[in-house]
ZADO-1210 file (C-alpha; in nm, 4 decimals, padded with zeros to 6 digits):
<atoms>
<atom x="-00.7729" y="-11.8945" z="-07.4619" code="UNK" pos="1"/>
<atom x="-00.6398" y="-11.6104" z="-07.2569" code="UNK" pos="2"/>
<atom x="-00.7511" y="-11.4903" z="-06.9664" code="UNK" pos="3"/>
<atom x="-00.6757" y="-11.1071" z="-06.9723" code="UNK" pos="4"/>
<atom x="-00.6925" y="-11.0287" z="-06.5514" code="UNK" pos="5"/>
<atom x="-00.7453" y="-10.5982" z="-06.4642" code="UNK" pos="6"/>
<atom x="-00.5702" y="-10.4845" z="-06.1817" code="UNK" pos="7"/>
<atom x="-00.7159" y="-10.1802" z="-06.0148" code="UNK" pos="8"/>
<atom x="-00.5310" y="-09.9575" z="-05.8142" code="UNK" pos="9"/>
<atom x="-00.6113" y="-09.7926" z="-05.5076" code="UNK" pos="10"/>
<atom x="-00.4444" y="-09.4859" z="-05.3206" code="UNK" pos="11"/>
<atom x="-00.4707" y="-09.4945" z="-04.9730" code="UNK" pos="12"/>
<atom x="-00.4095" y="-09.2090" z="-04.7285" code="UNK" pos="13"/>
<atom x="-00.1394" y="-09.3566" z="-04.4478" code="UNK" pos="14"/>
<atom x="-00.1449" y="-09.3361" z="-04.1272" code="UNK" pos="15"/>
<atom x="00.0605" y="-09.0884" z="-04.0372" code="UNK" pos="16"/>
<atom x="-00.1024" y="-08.8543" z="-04.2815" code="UNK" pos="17"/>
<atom x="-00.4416" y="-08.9538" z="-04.0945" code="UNK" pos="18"/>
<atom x="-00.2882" y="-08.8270" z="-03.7715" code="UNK" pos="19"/>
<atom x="-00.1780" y="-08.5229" z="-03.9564" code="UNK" pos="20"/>
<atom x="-00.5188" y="-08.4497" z="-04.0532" code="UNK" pos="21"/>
<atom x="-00.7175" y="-08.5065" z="-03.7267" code="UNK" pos="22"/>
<atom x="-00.4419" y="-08.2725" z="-03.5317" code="UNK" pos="23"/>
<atom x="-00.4772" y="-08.0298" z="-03.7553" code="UNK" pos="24"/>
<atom x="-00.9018" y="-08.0082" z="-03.7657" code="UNK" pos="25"/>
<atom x="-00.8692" y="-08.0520" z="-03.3737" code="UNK" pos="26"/>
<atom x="-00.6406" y="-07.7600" z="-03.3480" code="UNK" pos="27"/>
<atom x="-00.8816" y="-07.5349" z="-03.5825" code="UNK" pos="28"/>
<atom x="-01.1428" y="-07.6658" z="-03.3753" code="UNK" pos="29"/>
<atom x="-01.0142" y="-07.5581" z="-03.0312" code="UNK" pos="30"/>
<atom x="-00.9592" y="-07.1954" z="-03.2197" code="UNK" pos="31"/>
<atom x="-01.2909" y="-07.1552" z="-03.3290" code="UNK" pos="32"/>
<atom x="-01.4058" y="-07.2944" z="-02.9967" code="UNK" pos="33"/>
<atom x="-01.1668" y="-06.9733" z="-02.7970" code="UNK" pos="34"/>
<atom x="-01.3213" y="-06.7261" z="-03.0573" code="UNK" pos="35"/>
<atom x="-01.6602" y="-06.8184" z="-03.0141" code="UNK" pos="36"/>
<atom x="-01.6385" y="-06.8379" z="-02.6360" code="UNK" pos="37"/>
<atom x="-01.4352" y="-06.4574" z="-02.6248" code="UNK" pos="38"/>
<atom x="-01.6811" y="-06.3556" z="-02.8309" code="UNK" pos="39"/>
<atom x="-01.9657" y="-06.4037" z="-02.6226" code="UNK" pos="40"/>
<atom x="-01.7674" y="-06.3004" z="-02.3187" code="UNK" pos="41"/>
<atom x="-01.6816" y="-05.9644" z="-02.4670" code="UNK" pos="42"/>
<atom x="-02.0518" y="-05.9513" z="-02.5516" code="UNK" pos="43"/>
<atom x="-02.1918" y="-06.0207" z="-02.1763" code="UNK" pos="44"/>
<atom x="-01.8769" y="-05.7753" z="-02.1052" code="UNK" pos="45"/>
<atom x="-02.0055" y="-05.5349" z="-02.3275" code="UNK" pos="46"/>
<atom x="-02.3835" y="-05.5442" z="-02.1788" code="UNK" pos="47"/>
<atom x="-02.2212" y="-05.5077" z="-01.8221" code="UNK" pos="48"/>
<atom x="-02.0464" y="-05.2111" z="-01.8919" code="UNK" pos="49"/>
<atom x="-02.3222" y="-05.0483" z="-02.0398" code="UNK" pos="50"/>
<atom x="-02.5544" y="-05.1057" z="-01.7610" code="UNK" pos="51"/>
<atom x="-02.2893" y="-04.9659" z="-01.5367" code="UNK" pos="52"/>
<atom x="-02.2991" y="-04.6580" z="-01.7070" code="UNK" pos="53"/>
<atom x="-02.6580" y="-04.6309" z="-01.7076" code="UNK" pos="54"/>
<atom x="-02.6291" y="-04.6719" z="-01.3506" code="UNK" pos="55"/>
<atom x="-02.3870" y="-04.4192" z="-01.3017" code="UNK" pos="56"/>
<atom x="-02.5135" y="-04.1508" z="-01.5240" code="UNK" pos="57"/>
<atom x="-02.8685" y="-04.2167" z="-01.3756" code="UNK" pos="58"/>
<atom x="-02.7012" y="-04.1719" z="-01.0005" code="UNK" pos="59"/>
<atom x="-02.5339" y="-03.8545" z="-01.1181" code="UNK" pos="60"/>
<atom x="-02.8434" y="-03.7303" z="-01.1719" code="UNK" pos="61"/>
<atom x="-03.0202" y="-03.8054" z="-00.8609" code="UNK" pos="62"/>
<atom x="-02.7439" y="-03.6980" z="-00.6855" code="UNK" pos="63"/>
<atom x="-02.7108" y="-03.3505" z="-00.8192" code="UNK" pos="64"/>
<atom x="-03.1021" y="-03.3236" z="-00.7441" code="UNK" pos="65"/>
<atom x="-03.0622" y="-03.3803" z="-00.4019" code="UNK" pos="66"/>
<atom x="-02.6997" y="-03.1695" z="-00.3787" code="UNK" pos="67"/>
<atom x="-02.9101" y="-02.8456" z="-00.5380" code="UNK" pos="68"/>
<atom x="-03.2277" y="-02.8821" z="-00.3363" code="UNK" pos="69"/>
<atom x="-02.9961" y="-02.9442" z="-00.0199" code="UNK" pos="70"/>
<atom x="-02.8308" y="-02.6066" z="-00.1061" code="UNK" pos="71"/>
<atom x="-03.1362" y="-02.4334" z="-00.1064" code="UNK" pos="72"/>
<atom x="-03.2310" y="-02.5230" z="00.2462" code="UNK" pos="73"/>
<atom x="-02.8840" y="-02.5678" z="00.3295" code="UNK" pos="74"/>
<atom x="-02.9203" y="-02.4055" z="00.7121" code="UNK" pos="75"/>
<atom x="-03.1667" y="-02.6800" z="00.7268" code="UNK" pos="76"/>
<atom x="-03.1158" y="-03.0353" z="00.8212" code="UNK" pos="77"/>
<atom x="-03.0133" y="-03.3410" z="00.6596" code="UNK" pos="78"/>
<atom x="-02.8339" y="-03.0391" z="00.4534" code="UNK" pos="79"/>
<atom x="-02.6502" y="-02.8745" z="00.7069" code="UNK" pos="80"/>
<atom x="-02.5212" y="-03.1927" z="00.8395" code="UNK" pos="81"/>
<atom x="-02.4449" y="-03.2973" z="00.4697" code="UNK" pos="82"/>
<atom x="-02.2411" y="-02.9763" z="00.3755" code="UNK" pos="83"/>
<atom x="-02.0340" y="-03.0007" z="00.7267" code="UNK" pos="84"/>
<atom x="-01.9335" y="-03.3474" z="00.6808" code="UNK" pos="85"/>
<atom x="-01.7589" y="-03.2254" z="00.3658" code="UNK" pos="86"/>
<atom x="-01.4925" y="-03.1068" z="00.5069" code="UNK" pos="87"/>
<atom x="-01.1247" y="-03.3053" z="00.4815" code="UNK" pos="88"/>
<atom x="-01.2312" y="-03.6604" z="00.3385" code="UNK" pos="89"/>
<atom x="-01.3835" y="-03.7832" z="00.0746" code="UNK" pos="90"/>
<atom x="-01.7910" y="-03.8770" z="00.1800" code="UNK" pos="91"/>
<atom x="-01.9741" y="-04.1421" z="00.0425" code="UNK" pos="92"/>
<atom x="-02.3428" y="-04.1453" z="00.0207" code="UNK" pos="93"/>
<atom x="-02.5898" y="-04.3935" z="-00.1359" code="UNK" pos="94"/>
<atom x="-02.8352" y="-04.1877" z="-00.3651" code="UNK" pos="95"/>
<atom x="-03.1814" y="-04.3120" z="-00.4564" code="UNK" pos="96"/>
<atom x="-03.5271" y="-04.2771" z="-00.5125" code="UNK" pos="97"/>
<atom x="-03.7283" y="-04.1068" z="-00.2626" code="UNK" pos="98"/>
<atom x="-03.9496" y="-04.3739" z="-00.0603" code="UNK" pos="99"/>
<atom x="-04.2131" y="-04.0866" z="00.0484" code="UNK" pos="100"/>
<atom x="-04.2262" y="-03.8602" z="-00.2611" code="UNK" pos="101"/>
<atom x="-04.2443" y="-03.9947" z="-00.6144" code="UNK" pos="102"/>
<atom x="-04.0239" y="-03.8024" z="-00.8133" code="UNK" pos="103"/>
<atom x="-03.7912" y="-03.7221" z="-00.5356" code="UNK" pos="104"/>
<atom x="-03.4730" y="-03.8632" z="-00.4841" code="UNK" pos="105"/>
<atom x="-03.2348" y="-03.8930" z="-00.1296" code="UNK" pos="106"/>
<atom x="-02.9867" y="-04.0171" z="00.0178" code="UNK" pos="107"/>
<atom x="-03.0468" y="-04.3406" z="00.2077" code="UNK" pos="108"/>
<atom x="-03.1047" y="-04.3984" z="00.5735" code="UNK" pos="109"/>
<atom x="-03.0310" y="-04.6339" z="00.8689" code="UNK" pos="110"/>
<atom x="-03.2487" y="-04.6134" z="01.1951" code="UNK" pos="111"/>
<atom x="-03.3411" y="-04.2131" z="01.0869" code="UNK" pos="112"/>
<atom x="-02.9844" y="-04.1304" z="01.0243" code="UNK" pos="113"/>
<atom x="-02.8021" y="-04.0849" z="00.6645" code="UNK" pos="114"/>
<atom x="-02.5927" y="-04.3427" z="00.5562" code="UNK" pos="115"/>
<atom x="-02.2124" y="-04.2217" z="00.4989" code="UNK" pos="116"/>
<atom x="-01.8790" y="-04.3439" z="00.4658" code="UNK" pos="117"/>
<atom x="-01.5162" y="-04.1929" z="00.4478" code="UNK" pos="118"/>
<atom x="-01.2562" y="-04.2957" z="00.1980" code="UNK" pos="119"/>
<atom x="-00.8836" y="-04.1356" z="00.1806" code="UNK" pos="120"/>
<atom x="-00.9679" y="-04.1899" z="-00.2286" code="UNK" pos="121"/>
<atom x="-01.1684" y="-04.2252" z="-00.4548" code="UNK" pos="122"/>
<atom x="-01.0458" y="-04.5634" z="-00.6520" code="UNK" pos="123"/>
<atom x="-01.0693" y="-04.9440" z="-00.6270" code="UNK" pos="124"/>
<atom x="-00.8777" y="-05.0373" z="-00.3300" code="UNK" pos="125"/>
<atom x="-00.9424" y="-04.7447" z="-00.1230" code="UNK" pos="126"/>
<atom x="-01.3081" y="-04.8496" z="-00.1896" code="UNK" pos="127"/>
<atom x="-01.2240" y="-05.2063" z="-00.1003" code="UNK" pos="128"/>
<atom x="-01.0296" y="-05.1238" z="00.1921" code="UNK" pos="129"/>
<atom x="-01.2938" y="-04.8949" z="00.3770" code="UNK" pos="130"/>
<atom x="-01.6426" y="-05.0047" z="00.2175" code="UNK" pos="131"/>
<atom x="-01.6892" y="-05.3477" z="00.3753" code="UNK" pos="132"/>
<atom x="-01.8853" y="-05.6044" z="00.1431" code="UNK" pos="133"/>
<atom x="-02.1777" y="-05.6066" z="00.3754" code="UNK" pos="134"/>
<atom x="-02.1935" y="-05.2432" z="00.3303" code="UNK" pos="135"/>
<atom x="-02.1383" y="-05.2376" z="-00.0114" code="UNK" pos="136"/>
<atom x="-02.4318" y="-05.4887" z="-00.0463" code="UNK" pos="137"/>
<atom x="-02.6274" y="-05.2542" z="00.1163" code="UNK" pos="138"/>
<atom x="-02.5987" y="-04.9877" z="-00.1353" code="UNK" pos="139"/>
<atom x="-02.7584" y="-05.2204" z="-00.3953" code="UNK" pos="140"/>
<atom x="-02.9739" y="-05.0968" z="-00.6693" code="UNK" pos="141"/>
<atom x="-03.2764" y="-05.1808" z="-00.6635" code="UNK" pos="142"/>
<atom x="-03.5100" y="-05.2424" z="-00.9735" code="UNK" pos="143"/>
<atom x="-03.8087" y="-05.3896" z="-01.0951" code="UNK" pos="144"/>
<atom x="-03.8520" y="-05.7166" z="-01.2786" code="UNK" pos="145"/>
<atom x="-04.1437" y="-05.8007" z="-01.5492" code="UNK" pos="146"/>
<atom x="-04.3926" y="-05.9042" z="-01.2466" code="UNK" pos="147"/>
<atom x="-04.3449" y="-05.5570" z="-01.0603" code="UNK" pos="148"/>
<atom x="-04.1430" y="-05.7238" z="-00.7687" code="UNK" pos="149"/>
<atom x="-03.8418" y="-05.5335" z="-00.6339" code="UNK" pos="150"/>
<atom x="-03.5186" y="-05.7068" z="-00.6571" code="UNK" pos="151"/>
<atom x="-03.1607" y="-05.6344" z="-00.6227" code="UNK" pos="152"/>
<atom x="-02.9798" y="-05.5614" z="-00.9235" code="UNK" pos="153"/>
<atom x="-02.6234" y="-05.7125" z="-00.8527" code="UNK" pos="154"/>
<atom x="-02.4796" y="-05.3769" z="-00.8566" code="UNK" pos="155"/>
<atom x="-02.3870" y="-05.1206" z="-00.5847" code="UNK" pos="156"/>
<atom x="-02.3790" y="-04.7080" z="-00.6274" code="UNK" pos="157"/>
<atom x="-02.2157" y="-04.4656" z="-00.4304" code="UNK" pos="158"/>
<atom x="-02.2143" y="-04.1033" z="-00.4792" code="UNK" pos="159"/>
<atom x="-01.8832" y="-03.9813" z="-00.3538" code="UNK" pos="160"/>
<atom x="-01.7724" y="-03.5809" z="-00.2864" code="UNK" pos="161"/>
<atom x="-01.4514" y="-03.4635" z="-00.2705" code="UNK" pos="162"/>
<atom x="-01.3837" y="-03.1535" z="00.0024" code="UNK" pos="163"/>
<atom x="-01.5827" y="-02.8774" z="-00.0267" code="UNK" pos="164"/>
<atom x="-01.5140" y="-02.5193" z="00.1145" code="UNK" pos="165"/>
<atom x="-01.8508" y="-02.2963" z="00.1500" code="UNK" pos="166"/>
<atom x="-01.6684" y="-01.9894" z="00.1646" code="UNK" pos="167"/>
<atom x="-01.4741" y="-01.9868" z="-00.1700" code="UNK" pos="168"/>
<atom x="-01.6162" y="-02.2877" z="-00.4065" code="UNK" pos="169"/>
<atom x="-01.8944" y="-02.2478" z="-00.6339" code="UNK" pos="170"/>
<atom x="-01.9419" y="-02.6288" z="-00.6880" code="UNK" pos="171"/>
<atom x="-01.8936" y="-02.9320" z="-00.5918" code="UNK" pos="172"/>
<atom x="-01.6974" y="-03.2672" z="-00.7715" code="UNK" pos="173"/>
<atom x="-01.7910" y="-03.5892" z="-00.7102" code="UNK" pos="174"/>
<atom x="-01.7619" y="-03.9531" z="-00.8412" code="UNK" pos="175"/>
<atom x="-02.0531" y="-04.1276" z="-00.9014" code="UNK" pos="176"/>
<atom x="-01.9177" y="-04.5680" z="-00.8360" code="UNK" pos="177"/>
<atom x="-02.0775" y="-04.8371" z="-00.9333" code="UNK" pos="178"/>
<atom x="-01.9930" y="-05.1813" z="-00.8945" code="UNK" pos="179"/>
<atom x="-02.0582" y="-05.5330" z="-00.9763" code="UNK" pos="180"/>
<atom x="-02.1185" y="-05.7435" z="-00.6486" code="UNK" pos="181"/>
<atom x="-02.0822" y="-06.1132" z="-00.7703" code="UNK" pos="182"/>
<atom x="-01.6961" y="-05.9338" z="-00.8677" code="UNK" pos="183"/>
<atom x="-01.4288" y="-06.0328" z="-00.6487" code="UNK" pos="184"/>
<atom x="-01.0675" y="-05.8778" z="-00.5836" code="UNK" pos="185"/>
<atom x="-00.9130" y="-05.5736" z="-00.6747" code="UNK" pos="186"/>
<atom x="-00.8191" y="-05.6936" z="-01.0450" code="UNK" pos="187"/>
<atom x="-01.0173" y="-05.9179" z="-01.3004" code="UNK" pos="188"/>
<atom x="-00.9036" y="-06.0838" z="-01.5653" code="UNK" pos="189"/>
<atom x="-00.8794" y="-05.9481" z="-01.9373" code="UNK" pos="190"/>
<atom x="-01.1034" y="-05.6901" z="-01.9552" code="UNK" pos="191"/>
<atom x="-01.3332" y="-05.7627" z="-01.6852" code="UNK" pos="192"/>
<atom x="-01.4907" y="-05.4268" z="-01.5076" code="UNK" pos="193"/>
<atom x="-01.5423" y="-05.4645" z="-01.1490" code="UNK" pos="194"/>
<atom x="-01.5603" y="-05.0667" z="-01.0366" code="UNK" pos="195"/>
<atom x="-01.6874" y="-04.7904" z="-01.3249" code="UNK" pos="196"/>
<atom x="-01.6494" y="-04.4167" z="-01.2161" code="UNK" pos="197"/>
<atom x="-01.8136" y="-04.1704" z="-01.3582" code="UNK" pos="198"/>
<atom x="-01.6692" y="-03.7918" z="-01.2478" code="UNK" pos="199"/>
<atom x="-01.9254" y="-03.5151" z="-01.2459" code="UNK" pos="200"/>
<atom x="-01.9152" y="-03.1468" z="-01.0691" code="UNK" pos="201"/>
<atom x="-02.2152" y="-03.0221" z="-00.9189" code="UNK" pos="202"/>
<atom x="-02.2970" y="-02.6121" z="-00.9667" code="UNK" pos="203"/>
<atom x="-02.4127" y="-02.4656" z="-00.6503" code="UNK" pos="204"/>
<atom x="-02.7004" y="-02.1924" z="-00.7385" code="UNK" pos="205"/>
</atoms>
């Protein structure tokens, strides 16, 4: 009697093949891993930028409420003063909310006396170079969280006027800055925003 014996074969997948595998789902790995994470730092990008230009549009408004009404009484003071320090350098004020009159807006104060600063230009380092942090912190938005407490926002605003002649111009340009305190340095990586800018011109009637 014969014994008839059955040999099964296997096909194994090597070693180096193995390797070759692993590197390759590690690599696609560490790609999806970069995607995911630019994604969701364009994203928080994205939201920043957008609340800068809230900012910024909201400031512009403020600001050419208080620029109008100061033109009305402008023989009057704090708009006298305001329209004669607009003379050869570019002014910086901090617009906000009125703290006396709902509905108002102004420009804020220190010890009963406007706050203002001079800049050669209006752009990131000139801003960096004349508008200490301390100060910059000081122009901080303020805002309300979900329990009705006021708290900073992280961001700053300036409201900043070019030269203005009374005699010949009709109006008055101005850049309305906001920027990101937690930022630091004069350039950020990628796409990062620090500074946002927002140009507007004021009519005078």
């Amino acid at each position: 009697m014969k014994i008839k014996r059955e040999y099964n074969s296997y096909e194994g997948m090597g070693f180096i093949e193995s390797l070759i595998a692993i590197m390759v789902v590690g690599v696609a790995s560490v790609a999806l891993m970069r995607i995911a994470a630019t994604t969701m730092s364009d994203a928080v990008e994205n939201e920043r930028i957008d609340k800068m230009t809230q900012y910024a549009i909201e400031g512009a408004n403020m600001t050419e409420n208080i620029v109008q009404e100061f033109y009305e009484y402008k023989n009057e003071e704090p708009a006298s003063s305001f329209f004669e320090n607009l003379n050869s350098t570019i002014k910086c004020y901090i617009p906000q909310p009125s703290n006396s009159e709902p509905g108002k807006f102004e420009f804020r104060e220190y010890a009963e006396e406007v706050i203002v600063y001079s800049i050669p230009s209006l752009g990131i380092e000139a801003i960096n170079n004349n508008i200490s942090k301390p100060n910059r912190e000081n122009a901080q938005i303020m805002t309300k969280n979900i329990d009705g407490e006021t708290v900073g926002s992280g961001f700053f605003r300036l409201a900043c006027f070019y030269p203005y002649n009374p005699t010949t111009d009709k109006q008055i340009k101005a850049g309305i800055v906001v920027g990101h305190l937690a930022s630091e340095g004069t350039y950020t990586a990628r796409r990062n925003v620090r500074h946002y800018i927002y140009s507007t011109v004021i009519p005078l009637r």
